[in-house]
MARVOKE-335981 format. One record per residue (C-alpha): residue number from 1; residue in one letter; x, y, z. Coordinates in Angstrom, 1 decimal, m for minus. Last residue first. Layout:
BEGIN
(NUM,'A',(X,Y,Z))
...
END
This chain:
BEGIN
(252,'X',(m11.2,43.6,22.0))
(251,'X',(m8.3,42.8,20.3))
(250,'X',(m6.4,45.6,21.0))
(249,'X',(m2.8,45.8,20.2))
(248,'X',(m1.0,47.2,23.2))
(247,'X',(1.2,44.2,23.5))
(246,'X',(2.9,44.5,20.2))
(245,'X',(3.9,47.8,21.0))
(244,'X',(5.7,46.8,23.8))
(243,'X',(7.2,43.7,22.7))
(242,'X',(9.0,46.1,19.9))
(241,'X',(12.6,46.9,21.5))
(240,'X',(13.0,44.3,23.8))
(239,'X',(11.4,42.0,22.1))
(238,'X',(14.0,43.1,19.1))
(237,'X',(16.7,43.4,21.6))
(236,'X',(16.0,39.4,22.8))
(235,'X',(16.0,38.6,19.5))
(234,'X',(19.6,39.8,19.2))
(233,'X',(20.8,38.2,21.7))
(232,'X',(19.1,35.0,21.3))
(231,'X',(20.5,34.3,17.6))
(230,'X',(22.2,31.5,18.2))
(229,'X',(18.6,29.7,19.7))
(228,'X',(19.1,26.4,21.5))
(227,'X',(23.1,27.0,22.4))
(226,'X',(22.1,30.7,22.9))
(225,'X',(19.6,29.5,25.3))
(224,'X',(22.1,26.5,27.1))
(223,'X',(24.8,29.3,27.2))
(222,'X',(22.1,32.0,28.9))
(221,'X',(21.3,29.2,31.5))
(220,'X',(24.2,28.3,32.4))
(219,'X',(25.2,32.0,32.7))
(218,'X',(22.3,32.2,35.7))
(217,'X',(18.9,33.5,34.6))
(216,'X',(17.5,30.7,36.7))
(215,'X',(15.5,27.1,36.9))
(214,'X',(18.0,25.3,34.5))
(213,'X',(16.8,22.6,32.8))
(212,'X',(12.8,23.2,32.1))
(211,'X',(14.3,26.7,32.0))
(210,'X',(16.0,25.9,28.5))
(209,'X',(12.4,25.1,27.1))
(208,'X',(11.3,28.9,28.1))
(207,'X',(14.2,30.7,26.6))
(206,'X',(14.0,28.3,23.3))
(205,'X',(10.2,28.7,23.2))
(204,'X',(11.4,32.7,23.6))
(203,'X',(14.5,32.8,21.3))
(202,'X',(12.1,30.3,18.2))
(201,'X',(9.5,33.3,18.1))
(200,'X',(12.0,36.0,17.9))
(199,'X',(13.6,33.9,15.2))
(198,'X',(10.1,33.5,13.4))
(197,'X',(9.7,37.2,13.2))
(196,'X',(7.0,38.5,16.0))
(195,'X',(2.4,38.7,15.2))
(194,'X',(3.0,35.0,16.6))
(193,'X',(4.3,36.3,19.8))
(192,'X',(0.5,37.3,20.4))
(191,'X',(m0.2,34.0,21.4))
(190,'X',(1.6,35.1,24.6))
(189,'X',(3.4,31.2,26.1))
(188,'X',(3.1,29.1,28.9))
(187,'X',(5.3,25.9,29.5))
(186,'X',(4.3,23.8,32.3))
(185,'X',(7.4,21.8,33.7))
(184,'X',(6.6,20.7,37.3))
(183,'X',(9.0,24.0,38.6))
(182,'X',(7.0,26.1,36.1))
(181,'X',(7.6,27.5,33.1))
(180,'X',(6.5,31.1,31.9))
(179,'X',(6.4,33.2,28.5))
(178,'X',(5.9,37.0,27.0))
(177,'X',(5.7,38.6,30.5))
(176,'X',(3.3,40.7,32.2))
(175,'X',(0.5,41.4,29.9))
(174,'X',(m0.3,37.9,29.7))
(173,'X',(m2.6,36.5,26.9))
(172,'X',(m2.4,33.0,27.0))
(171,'X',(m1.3,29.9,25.3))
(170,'X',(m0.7,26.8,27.2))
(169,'X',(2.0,23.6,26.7))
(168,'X',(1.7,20.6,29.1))
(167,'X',(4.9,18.4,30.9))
(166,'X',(7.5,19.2,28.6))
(165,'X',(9.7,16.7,28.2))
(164,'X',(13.4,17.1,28.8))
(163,'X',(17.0,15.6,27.1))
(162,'X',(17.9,19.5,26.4))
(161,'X',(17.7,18.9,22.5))
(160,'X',(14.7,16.6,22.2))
(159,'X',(13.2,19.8,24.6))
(158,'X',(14.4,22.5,21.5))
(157,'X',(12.5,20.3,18.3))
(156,'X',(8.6,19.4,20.2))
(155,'X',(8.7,23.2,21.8))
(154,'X',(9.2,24.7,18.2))
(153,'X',(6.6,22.2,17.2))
(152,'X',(4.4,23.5,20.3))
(151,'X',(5.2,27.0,18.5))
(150,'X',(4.0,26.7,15.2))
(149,'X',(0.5,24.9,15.8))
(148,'X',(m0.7,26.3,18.3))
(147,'X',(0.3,29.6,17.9))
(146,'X',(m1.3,29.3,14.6))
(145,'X',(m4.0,28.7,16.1))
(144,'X',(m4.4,31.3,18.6))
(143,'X',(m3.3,33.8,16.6))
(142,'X',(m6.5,32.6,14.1))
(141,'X',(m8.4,33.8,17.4))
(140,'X',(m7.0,36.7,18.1))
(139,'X',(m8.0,37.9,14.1))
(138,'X',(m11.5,36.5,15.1))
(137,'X',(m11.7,38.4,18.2))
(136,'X',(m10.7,41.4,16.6))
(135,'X',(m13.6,40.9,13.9))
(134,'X',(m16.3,40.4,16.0))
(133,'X',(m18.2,43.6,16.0))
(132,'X',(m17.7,43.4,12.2))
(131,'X',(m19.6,40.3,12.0))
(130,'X',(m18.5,37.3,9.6))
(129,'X',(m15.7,37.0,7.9))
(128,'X',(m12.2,37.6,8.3))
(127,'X',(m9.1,37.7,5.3))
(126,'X',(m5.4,38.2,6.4))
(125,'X',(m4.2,39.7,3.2))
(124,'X',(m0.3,39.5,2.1))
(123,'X',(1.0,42.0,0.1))
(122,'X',(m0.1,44.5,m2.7))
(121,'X',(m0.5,42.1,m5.4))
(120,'X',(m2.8,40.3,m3.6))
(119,'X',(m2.0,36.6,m1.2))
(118,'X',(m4.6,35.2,1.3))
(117,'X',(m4.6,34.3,4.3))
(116,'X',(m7.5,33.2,6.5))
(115,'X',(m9.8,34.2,9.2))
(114,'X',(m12.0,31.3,10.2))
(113,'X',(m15.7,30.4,8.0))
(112,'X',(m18.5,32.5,7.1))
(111,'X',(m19.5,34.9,4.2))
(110,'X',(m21.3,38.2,4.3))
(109,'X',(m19.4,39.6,6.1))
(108,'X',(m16.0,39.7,4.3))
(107,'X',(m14.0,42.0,6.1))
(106,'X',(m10.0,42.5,4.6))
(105,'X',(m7.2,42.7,7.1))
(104,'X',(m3.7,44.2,5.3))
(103,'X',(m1.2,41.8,6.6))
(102,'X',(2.6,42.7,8.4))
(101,'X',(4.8,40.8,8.0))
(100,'X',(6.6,40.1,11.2))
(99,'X',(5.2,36.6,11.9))
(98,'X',(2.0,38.1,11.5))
(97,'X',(2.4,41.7,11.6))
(96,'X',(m1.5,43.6,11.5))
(95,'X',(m2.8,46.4,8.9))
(94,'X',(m5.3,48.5,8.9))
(93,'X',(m8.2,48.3,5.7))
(92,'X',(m10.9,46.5,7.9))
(91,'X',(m10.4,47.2,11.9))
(90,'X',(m8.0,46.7,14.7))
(89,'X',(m8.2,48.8,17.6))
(88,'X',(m4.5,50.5,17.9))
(87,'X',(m3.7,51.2,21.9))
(86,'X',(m1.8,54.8,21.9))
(85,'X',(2.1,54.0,21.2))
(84,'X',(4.2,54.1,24.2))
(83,'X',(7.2,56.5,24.1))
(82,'X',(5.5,58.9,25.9))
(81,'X',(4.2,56.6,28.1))
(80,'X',(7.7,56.6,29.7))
(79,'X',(8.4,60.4,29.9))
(78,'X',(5.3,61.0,31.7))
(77,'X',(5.7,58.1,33.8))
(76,'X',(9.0,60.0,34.7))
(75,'X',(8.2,63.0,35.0))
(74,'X',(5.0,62.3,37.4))
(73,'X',(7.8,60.1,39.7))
(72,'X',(7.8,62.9,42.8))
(71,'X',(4.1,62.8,42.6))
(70,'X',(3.5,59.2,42.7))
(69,'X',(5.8,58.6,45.2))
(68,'X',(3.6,61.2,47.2))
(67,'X',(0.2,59.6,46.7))
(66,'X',(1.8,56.3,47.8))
(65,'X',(2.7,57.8,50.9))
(64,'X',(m0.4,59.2,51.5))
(63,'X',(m2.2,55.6,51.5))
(62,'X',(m0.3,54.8,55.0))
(61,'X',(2.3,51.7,54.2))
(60,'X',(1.2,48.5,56.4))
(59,'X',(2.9,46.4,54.4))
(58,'X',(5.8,47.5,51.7))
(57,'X',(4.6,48.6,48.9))
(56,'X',(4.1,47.4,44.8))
(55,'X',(2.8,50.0,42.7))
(54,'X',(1.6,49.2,39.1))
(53,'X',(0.2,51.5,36.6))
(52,'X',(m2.3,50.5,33.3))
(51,'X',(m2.5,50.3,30.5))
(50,'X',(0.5,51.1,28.8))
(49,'X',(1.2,48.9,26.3))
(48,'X',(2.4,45.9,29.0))
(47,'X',(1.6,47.3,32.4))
(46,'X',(3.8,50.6,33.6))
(45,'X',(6.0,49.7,36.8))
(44,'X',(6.3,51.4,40.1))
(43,'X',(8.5,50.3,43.1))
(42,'X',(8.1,51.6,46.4))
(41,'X',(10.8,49.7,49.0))
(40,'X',(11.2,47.2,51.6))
(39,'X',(8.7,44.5,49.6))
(38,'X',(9.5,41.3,50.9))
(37,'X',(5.6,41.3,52.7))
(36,'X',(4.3,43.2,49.5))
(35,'X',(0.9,45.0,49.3))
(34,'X',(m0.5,45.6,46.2))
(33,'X',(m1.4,49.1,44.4))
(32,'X',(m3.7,48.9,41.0))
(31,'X',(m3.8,52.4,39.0))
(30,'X',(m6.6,52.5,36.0))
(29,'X',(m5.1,54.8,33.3))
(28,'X',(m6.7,58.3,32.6))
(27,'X',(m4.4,59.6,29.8))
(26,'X',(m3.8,63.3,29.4))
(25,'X',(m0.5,63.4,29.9))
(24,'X',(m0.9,60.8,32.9))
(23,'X',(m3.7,61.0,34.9))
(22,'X',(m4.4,58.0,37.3))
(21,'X',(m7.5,56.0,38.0))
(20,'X',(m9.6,53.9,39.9))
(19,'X',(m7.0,52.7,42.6))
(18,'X',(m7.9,49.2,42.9))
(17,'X',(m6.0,47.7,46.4))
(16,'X',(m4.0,44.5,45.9))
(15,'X',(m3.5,44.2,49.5))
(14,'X',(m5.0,46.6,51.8))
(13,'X',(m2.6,49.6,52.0))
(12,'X',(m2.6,51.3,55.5))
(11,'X',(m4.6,54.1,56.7))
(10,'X',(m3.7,57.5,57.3))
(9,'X',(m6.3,59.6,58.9))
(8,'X',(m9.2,61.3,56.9))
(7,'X',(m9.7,63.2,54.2))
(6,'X',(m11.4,60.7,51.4))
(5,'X',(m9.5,59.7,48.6))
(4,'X',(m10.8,60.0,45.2))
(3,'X',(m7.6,59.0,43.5))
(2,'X',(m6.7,62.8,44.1))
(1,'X',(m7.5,64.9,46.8))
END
């Protein structure tokens, strides 16, 4: 039986139960079912860069049923991850968008100090020292930074335009979502945006800072964003469009 099941009587779906693994095309990706009290239905969803699967259940659904939702949607997931580019390690001589150019990454062990850029003839260079076993951490790391330091001035410029403070501003790396704010007004942003074109960057800060005014995806909302960012539709097609492939990235 698949999943490594064992045959016995139906039992019901523990909440957030690990699955080990699903096959996909020839992809083993982990599979993580959770148990939903408003749930009345199955839903599945592919993580961020396809790494994983997601089914949400009702409670008190009998393991057996999942296995047969599964099987009835193998096309589709199939069809899905098909579009999903394998997960790129990053390594000397590849490549790597920072705000949507992209930078060849040059290895300079022998030296210390933070990733930094530098121009060539050939393009931009985003320069890291240090170990090789390192390196993608070192790359996340400069992210970080300049994550930092563009977007909370991006923040600083769209809340003096809604009349709202921002009550702390956090970088993280969600696989679910490319930023957050809560009801107390905590904005939480992907570092990774900052491998995005500055516009894409400005739509989300904008799309988060208009939250701190309107808790919703009502039309108020939309007319506040695009009143914040004029170009929201359009950045929200590109995210739409390229988030995935951004999120598979692999840093480790």
């Amino acid at each position: 039986m698949p999943f490594g099941f064992l045959k016995s009587r139906p039992r019901p779906i523990r909440p957030a139960l690990l699955l080990q693994e699903h096959e996909v095309a020839g992809r083993r990706l982990p599979l993580r079912v959770v148990e939903n009290d408003r749930a009345r239905r199955l839903t599945l969803r592919i993580d961020a860069g396809g790494q994983g699967l997601r089914i949400t259940v009702p409670p008190g659904l009998p393991r057996g049923e999942v296995e047969r939702f599964l099987d009835r949607h193998q096309g589709w997931l199939e069809q899905k991850l098909a579009k999903v580019p394998q997960r790129p390690q990053l390594r000397p001589g590849v490549k790597v968008p920072i705000r949507g150019i992209p930078h060849l990454i040059v290895h300079e062990p022998s030296t210390r100090g933070t990733a930094r850029i530098e121009a060539s003839d050939d393009g931009p260079l985003l320069v890291v020292h240090g170990d090789r076993r390192h390196l993608g951490r070192r790359v996340s790391d400069f992210l970080k930074r300049e994550a930092k330091r563009h977007i909370e001035a991006l923040v600083a410029k769209h809340t003096a335009s809604v009349g709202r403070r921002a009550k702390a501003v956090r970088f993280k790396d969600t696989s679910s979502r490319w930023g957050s704010c809560t009801a107390d007004g905590n904005l939480s942003f992907s570092w990774r945006i900052m491998m995005a074109p500055p516009p894409v960057i400005d739509y989300l800060v904008a799309h988060e800072v208009a939250h701190l005014k309107e808790m919703n995806h009502g039309p108020a909302f939309w007319k506040l964003c695009a009143e914040l960012c004029p170009d929201t539709e359009r950045c929200k097609a590109w995210l739409k469009r390229n988030g995935t492939a951004l999120q598979a990235i692999s840093f480790e």
